[in-house]
N, CA and C atoms of all chains as a GROMACS GRO file, in nm:
protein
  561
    1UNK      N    1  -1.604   2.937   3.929
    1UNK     CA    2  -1.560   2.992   3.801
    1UNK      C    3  -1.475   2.890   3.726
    2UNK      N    4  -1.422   2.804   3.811
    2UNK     CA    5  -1.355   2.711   3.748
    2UNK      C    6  -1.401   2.619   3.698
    3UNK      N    7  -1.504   2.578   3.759
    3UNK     CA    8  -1.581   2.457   3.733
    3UNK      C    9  -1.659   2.516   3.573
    4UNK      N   10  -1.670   2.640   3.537
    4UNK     CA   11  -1.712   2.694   3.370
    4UNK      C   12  -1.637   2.705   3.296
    5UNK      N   13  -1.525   2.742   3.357
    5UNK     CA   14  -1.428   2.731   3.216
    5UNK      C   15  -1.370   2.568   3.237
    6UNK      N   16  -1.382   2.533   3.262
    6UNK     CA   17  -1.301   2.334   3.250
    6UNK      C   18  -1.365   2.276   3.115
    7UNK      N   19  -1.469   2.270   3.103
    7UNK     CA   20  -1.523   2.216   2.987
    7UNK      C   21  -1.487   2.295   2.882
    8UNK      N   22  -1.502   2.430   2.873
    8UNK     CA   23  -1.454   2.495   2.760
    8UNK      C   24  -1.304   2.461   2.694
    9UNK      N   25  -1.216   2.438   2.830
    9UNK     CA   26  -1.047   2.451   2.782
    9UNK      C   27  -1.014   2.260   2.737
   10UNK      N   28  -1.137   2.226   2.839
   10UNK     CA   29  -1.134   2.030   2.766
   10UNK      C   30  -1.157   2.051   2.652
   11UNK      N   31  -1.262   2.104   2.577
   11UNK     CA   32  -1.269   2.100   2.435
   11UNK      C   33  -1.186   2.180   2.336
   12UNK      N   34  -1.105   2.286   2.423
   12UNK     CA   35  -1.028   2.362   2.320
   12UNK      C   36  -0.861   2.277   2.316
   13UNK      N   37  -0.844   2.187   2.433
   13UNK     CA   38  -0.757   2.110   2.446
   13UNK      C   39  -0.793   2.007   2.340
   14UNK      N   40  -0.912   1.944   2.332
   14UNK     CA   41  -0.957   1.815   2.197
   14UNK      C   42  -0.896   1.847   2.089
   15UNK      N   43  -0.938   2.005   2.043
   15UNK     CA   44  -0.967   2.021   1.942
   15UNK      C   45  -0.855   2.092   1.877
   16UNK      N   46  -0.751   2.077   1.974
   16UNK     CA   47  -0.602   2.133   1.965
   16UNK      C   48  -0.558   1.991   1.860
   17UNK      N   49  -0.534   1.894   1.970
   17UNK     CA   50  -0.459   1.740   1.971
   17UNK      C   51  -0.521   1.718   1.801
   18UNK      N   52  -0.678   1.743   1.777
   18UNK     CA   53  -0.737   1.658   1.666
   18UNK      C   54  -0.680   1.716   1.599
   19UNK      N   55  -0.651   1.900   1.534
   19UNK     CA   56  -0.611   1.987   1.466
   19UNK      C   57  -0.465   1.954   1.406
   20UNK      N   58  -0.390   1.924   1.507
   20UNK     CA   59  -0.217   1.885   1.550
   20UNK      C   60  -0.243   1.796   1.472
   21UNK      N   61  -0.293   1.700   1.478
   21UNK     CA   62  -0.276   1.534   1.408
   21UNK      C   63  -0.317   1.599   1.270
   22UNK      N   64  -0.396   1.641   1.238
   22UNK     CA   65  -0.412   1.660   1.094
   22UNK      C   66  -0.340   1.750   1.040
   23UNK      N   67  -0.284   1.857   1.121
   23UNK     CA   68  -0.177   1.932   1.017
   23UNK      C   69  -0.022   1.865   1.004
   24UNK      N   70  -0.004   1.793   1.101
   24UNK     CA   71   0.097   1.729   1.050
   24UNK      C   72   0.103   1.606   0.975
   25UNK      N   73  -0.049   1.576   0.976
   25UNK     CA   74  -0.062   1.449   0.867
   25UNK      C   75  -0.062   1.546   0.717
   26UNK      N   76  -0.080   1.677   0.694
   26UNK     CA   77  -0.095   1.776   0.595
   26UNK      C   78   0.047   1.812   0.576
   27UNK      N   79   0.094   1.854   0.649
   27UNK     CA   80   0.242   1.932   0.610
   27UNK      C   81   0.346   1.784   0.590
   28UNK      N   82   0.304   1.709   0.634
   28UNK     CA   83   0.418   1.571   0.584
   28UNK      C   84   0.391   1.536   0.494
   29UNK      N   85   0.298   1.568   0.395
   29UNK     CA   86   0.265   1.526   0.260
   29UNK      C   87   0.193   1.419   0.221
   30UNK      N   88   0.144   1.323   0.310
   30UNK     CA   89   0.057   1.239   0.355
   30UNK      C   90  -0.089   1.273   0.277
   31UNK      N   91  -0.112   1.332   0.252
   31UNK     CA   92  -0.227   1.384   0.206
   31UNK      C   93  -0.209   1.418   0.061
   32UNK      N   94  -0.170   1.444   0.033
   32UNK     CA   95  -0.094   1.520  -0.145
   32UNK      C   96  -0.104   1.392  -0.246
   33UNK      N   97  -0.044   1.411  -0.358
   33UNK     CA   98  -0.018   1.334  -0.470
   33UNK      C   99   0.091   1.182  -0.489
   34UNK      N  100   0.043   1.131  -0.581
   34UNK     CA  101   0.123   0.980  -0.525
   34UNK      C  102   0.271   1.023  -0.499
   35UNK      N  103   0.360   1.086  -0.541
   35UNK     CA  104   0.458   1.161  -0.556
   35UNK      C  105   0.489   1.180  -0.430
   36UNK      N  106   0.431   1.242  -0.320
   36UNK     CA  107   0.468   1.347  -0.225
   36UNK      C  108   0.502   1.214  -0.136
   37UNK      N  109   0.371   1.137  -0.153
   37UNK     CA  110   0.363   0.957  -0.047
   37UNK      C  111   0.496   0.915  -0.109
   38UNK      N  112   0.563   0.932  -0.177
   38UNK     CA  113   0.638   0.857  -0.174
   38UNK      C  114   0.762   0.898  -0.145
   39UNK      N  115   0.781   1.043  -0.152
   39UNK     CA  116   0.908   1.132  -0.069
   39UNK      C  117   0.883   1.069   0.080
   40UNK      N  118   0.737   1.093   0.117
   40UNK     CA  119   0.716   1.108   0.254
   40UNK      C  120   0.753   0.977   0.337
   41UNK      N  121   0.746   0.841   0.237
   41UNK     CA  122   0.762   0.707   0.287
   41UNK      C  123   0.919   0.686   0.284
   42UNK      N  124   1.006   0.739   0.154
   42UNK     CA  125   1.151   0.717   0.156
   42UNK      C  126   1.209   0.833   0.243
   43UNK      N  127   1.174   0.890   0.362
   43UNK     CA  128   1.216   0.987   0.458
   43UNK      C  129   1.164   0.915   0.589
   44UNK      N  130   1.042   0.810   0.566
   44UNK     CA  131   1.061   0.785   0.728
   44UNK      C  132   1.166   0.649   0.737
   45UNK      N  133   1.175   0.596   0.608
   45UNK     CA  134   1.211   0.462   0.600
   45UNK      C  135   1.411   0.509   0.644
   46UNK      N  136   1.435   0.600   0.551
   46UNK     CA  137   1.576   0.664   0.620
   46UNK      C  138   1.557   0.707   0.758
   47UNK      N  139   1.434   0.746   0.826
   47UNK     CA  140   1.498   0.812   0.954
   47UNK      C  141   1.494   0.678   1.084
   48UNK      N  142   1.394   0.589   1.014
   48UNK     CA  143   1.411   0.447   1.094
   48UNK      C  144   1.498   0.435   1.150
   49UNK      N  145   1.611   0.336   1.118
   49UNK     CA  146   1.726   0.287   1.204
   49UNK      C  147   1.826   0.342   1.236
   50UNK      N  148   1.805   0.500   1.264
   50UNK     CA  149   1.899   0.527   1.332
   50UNK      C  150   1.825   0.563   1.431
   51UNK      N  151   1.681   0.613   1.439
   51UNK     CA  152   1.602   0.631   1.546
   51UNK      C  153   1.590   0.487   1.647
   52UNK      N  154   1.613   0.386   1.555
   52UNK     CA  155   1.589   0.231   1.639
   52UNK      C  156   1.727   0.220   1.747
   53UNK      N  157   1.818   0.258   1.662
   53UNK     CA  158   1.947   0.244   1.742
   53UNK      C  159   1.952   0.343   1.877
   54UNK      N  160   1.911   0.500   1.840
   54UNK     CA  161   1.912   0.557   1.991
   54UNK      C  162   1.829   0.483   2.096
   55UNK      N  163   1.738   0.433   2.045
   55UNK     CA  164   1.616   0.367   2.169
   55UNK      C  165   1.672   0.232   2.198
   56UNK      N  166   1.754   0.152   2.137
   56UNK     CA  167   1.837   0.050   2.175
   56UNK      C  168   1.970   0.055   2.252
   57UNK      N  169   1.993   0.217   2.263
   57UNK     CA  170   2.120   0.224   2.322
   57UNK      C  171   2.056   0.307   2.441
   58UNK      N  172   1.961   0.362   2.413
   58UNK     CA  173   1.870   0.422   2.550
   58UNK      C  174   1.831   0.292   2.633
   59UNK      N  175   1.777   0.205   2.580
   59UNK     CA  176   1.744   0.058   2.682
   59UNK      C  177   1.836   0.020   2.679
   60UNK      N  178   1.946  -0.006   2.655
   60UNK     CA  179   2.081  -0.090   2.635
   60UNK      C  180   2.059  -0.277   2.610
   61UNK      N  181   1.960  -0.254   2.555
   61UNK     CA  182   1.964  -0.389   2.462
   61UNK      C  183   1.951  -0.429   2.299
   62UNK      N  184   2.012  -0.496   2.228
   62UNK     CA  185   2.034  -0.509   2.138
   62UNK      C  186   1.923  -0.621   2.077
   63UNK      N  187   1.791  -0.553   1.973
   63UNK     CA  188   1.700  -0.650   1.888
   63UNK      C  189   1.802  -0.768   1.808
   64UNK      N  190   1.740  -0.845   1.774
   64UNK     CA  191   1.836  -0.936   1.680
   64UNK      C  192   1.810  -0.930   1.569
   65UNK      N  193   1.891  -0.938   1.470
   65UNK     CA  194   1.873  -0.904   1.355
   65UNK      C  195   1.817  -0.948   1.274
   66UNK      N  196   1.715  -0.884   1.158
   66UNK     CA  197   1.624  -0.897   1.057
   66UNK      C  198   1.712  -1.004   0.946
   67UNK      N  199   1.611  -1.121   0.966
   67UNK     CA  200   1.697  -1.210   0.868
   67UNK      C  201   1.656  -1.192   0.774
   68UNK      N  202   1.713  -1.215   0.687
   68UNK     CA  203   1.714  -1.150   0.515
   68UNK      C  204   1.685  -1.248   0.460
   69UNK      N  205   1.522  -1.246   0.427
   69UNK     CA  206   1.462  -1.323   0.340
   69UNK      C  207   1.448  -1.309   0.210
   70UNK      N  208   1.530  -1.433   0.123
   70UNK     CA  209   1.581  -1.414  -0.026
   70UNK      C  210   1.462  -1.448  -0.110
   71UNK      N  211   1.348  -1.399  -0.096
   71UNK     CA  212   1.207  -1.408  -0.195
   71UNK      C  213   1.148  -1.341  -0.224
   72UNK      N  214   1.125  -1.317  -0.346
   72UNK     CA  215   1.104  -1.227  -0.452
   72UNK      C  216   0.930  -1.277  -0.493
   73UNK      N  217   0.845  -1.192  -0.442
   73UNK     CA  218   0.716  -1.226  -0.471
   73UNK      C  219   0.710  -1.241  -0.647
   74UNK      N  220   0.803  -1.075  -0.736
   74UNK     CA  221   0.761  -1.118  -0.860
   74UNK      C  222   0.813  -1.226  -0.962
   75UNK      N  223   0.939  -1.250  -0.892
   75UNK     CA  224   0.982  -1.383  -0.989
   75UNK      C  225   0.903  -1.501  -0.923
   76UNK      N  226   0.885  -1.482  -0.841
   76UNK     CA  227   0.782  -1.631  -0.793
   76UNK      C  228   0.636  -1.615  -0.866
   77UNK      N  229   0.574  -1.524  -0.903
   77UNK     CA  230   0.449  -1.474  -0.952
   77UNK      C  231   0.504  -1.538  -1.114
   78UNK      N  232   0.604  -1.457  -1.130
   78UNK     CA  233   0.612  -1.504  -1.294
   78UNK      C  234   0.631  -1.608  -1.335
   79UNK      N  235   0.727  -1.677  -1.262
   79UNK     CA  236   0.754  -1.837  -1.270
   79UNK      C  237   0.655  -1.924  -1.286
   80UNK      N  238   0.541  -1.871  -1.201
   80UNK     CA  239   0.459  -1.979  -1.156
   80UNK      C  240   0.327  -1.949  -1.292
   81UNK      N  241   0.307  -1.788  -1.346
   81UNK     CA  242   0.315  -1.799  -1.455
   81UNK      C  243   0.332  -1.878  -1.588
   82UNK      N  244   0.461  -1.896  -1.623
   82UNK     CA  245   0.504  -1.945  -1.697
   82UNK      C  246   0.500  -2.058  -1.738
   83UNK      N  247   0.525  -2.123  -1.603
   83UNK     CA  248   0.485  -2.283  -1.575
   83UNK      C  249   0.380  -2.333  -1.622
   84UNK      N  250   0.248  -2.281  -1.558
   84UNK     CA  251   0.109  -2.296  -1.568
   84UNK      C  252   0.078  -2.287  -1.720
   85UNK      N  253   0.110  -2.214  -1.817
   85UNK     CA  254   0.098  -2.193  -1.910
   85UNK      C  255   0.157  -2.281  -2.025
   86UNK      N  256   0.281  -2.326  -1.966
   86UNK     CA  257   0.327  -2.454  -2.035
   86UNK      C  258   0.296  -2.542  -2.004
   87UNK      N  259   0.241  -2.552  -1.855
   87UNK     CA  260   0.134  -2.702  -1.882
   87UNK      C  261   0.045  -2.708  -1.921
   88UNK      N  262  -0.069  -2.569  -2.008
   88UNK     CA  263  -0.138  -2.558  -2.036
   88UNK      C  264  -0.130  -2.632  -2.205
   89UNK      N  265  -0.029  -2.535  -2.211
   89UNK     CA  266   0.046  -2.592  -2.391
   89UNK      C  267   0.027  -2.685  -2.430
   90UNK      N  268   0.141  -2.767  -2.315
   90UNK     CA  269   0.192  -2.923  -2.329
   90UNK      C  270   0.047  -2.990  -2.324
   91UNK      N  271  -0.029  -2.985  -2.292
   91UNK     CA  272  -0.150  -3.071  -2.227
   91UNK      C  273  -0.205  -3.168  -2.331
   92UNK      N  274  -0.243  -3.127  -2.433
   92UNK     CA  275  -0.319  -3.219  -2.526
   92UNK      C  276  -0.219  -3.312  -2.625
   93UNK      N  277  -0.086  -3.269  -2.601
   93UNK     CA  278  -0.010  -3.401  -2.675
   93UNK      C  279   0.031  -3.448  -2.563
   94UNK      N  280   0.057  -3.430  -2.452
   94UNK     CA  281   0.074  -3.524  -2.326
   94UNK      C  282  -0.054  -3.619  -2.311
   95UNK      N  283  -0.160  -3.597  -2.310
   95UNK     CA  284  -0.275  -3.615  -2.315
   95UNK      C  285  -0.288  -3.771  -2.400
   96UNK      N  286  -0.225  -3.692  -2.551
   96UNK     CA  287  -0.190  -3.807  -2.644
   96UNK      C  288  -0.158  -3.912  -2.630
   97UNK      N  289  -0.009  -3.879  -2.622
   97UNK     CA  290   0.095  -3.963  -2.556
   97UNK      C  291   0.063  -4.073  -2.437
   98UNK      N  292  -0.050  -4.036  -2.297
   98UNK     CA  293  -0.069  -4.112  -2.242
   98UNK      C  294  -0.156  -4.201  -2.251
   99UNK      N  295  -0.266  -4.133  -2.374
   99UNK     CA  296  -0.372  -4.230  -2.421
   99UNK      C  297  -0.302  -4.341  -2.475
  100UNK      N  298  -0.222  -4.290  -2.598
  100UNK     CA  299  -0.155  -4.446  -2.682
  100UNK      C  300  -0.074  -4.534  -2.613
  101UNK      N  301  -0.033  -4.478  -2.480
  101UNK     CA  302   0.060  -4.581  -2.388
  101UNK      C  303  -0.027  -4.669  -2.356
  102UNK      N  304  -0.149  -4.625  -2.310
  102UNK     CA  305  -0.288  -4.657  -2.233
  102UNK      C  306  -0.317  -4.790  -2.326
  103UNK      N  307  -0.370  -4.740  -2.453
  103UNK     CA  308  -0.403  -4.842  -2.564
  103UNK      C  309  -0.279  -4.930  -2.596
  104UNK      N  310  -0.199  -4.909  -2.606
  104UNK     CA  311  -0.087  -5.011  -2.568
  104UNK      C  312  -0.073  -5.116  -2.491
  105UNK      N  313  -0.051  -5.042  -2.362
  105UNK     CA  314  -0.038  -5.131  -2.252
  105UNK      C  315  -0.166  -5.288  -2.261
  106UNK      N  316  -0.302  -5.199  -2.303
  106UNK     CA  317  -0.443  -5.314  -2.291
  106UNK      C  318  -0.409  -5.367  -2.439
  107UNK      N  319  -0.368  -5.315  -2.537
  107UNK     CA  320  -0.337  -5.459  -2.676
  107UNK      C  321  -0.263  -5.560  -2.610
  108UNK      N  322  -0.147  -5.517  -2.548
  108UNK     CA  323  -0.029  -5.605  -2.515
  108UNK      C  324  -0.104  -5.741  -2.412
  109UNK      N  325  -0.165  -5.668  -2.334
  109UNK     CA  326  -0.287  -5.758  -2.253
  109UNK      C  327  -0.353  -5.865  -2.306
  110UNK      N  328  -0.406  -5.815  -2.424
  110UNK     CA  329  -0.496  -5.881  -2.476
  110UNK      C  330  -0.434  -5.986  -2.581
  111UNK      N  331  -0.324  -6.009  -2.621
  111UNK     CA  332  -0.225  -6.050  -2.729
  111UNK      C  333  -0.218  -6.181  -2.615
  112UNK      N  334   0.182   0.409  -2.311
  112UNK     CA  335   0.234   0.429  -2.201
  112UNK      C  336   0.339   0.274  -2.228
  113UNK      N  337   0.468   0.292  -2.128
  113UNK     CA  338   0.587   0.160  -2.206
  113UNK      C  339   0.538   0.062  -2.046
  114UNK      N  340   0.590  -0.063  -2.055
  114UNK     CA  341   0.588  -0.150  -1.934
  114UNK      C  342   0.632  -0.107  -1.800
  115UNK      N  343   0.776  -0.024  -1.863
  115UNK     CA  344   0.817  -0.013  -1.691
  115UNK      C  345   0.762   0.151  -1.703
  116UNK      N  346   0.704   0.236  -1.752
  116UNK     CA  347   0.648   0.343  -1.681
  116UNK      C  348   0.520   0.292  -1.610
  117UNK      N  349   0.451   0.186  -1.640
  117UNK     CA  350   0.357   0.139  -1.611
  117UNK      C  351   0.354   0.028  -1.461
  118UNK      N  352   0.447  -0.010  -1.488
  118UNK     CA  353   0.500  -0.056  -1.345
  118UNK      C  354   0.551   0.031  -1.230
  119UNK      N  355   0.583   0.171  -1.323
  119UNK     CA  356   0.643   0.227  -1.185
  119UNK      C  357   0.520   0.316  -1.126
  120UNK      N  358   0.438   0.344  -1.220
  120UNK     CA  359   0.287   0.421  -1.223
  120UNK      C  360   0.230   0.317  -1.050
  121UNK      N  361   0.247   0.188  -1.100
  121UNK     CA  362   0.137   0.101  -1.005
  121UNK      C  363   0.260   0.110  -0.875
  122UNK      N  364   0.428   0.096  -0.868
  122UNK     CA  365   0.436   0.075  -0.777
  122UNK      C  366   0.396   0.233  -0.684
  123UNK      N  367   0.396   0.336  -0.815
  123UNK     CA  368   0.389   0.431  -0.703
  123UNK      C  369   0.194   0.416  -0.630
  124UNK      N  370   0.128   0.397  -0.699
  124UNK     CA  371  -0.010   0.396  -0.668
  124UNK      C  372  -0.063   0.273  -0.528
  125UNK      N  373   0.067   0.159  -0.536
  125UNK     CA  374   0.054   0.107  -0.427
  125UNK      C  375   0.088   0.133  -0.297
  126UNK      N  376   0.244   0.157  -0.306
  126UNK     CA  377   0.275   0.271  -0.183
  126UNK      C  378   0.177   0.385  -0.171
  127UNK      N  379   0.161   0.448  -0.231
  127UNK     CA  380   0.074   0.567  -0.209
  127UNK      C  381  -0.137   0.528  -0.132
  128UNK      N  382  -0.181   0.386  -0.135
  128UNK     CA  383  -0.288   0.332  -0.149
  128UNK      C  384  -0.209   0.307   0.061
  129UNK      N  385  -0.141   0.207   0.033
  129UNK     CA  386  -0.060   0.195   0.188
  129UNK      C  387  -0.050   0.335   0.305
  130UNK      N  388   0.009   0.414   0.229
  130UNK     CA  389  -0.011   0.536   0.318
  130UNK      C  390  -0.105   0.603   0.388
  131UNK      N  391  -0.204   0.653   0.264
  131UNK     CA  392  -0.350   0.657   0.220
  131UNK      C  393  -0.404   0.647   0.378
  132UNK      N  394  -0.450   0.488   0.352
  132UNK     CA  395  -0.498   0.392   0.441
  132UNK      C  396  -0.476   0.467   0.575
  133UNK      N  397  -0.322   0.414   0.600
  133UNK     CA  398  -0.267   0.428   0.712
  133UNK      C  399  -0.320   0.548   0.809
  134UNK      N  400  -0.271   0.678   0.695
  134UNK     CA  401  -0.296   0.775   0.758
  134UNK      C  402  -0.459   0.798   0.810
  135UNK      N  403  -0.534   0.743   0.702
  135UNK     CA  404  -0.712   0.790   0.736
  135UNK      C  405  -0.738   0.652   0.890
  136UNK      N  406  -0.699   0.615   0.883
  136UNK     CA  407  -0.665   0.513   1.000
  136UNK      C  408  -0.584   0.595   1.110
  137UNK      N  409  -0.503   0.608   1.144
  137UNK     CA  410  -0.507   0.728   1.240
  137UNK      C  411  -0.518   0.824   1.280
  138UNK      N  412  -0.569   0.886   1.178
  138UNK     CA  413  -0.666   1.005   1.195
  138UNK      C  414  -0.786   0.953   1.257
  139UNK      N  415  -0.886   0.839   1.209
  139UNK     CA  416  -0.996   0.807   1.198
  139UNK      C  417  -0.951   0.755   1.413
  140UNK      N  418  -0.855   0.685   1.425
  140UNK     CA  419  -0.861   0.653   1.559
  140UNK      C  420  -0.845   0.785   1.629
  141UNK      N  421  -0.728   0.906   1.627
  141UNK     CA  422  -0.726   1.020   1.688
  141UNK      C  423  -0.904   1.092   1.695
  142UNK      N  424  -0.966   1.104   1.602
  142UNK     CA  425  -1.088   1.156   1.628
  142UNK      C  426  -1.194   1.080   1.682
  143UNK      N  427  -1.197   0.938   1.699
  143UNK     CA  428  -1.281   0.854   1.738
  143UNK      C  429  -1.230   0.889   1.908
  144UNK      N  430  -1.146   0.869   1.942
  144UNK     CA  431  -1.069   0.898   2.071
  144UNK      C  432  -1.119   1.028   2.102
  145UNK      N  433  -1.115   1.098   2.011
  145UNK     CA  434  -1.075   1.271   2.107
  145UNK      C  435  -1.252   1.323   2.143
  146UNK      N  436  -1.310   1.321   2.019
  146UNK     CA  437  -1.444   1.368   1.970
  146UNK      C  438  -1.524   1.275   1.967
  147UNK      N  439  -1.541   1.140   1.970
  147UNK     CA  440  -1.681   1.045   1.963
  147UNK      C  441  -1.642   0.934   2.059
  148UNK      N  442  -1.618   0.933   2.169
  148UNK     CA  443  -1.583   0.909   2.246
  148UNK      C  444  -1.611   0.723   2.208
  149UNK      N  445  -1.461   0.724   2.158
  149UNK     CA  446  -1.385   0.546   2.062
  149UNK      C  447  -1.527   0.504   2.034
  150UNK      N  448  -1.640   0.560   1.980
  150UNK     CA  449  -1.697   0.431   1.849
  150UNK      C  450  -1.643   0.426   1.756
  151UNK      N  451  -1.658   0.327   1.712
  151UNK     CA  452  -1.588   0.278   1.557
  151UNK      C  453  -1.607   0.341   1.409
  152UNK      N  454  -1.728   0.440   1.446
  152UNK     CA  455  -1.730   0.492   1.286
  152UNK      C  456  -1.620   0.572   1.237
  153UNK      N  457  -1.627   0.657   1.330
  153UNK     CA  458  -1.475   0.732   1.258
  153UNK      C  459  -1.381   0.678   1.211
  154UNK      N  460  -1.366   0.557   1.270
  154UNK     CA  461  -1.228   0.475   1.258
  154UNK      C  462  -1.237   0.436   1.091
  155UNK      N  463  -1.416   0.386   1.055
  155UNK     CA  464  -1.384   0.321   0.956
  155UNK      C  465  -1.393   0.428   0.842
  156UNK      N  466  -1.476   0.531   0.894
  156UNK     CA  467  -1.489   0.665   0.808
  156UNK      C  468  -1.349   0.747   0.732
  157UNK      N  469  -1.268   0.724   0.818
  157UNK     CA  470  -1.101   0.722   0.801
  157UNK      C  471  -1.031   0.685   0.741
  158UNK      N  472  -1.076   0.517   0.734
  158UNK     CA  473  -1.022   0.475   0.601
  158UNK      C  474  -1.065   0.467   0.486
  159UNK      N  475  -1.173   0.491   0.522
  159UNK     CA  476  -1.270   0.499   0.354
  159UNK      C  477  -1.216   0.604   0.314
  160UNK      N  478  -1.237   0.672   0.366
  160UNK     CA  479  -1.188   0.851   0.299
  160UNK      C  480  -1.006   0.798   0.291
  161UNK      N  481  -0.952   0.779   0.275
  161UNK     CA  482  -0.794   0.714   0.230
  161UNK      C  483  -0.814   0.622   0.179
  162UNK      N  484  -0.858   0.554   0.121
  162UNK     CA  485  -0.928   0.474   0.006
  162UNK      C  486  -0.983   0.556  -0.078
  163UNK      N  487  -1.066   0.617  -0.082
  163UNK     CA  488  -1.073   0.703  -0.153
  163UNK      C  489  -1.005   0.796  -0.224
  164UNK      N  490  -0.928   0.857  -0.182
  164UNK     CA  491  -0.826   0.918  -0.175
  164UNK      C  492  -0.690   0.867  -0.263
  165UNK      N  493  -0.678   0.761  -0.249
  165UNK     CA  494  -0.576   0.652  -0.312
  165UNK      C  495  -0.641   0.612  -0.424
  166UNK      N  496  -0.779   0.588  -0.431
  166UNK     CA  497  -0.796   0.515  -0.583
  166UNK      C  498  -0.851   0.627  -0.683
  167UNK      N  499  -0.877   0.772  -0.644
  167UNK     CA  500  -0.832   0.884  -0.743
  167UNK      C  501  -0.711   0.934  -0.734
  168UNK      N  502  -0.617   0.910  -0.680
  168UNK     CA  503  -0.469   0.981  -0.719
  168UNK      C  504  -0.433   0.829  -0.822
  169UNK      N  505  -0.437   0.740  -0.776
  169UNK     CA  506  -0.397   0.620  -0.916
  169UNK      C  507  -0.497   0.692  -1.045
  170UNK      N  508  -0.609   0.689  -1.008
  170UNK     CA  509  -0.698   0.708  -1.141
  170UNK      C  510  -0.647   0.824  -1.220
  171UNK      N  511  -0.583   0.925  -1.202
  171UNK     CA  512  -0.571   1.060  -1.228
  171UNK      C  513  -0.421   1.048  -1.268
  172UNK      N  514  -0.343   0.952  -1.165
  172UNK     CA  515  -0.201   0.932  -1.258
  172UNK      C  516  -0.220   0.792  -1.372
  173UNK      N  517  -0.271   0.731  -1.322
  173UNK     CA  518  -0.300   0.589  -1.504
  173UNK      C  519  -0.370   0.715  -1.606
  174UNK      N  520  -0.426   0.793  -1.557
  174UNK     CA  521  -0.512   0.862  -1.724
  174UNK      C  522  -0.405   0.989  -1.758
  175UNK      N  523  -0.359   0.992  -1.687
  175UNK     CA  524  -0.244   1.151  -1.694
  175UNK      C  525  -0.176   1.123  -1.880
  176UNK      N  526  -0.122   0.976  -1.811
  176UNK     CA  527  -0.050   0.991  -1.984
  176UNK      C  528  -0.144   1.048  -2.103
  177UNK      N  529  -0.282   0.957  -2.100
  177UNK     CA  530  -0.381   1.015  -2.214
  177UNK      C  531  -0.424   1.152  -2.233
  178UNK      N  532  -0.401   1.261  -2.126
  178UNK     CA  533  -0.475   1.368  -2.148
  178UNK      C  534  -0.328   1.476  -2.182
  179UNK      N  535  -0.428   1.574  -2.207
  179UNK     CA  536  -0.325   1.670  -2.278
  179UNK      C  537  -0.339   1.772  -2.163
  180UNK      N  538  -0.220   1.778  -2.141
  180UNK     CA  539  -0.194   1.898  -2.026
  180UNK      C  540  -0.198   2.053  -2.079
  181UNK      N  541  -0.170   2.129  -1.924
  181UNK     CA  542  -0.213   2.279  -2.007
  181UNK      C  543  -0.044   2.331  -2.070
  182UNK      N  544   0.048   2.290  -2.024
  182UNK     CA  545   0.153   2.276  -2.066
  182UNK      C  546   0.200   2.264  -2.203
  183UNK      N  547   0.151   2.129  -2.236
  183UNK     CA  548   0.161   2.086  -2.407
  183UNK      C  549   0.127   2.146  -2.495
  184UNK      N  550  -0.045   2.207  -2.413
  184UNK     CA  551  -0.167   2.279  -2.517
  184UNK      C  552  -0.115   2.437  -2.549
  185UNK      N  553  -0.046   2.462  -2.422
  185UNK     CA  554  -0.006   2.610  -2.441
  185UNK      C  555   0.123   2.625  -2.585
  186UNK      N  556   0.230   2.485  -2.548
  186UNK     CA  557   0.334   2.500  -2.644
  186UNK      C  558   0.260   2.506  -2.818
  187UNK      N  559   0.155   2.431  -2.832
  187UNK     CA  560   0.083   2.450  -2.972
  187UNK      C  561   0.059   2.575  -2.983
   0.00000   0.00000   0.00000
């Protein structure tokens, strides 16, 4: 009798675990509007490090600390922007400028 | 729509695209595990569907400003 119900309670056990994972991927808001993702991301991001700290004081060792990297993808994006665009500008009187040095330099040659 | 509502539109649509993902990604591994004993389709079926998922909640908040809600329509 046991050996008939085992398969039944394996699959009602699956289909527990699969159920579980999706309602709490549902009730955490995970699923919902950009809005909800973003309650739902600034609530795990607060419950982080203090959850890191019990499991660091449960192992009793101390991670080392997150060095604080001072770079800013969008001022580096814009900068590099900006730049590009003024060498774009500058280009054809630089352009100029190095031609007539150019013709210069070969008169002076030729003199 | 002004610059920074428009920036905050995308940062929310990016976080929200990250999540998305994430979540159809472990969902997609929990059911590949439980029910299809670990092939890979679910896995990728998972994230498509959170991809999906993410690039109509952006689409539906970038057009939100243009449409007229039932809200507005009712105050006329």
């Amino acid at each position: 009798m046991a050996a008939k119900i085992f398969p039944v309670v394996k699959f009602a056990t699956k289909v527990t675990i699969a159920g579980g994972a999706l309602y709490v991927a549902y009730d955490s808001g995970l699923l919902g509007g950009s809005n909800e993702g973003s309650v739902a991301l600034a609530r795990a991001k607060s419950a982080i490090p203090p959850a890191v700290d019990e499991w660091m004081k449960y192992f009793g060792f101390e991670l080392p600390a997150t060095p604080k990297i001072e770079f800013s993808p969008l001022d580096a994006w814009n900068s590099g922007v900006q730049k590009s665009i003024h060498a774009l500008s500058v280009a054809p009187s630089t352009v100029g400028d190095y031609t007539k040095q150019g013709l210069q330099y070969v008169k002076d040659l030729s003199k | 729509m002004s610059e920074k509502e428009l920036g905050q539109k995308w940062d929310r649509c990016l976080a929200d695209c990250a999540i998305k993902v994430g979540t159809g990604l472990g969902l997609g591994i929990v059911f590949s595990v439980v029910f299809f004993k670990r092939r890979t389709s679910p896995i990728a079926l998972g994230t498509g569907i959170g991809l999906g998922m993410a690039y109509s909640n952006c689409q539906n908040d970038l057009r939100s400003h243009y449409q007229l809600h039932r809200s507005a329509a009712k105050e006329q």
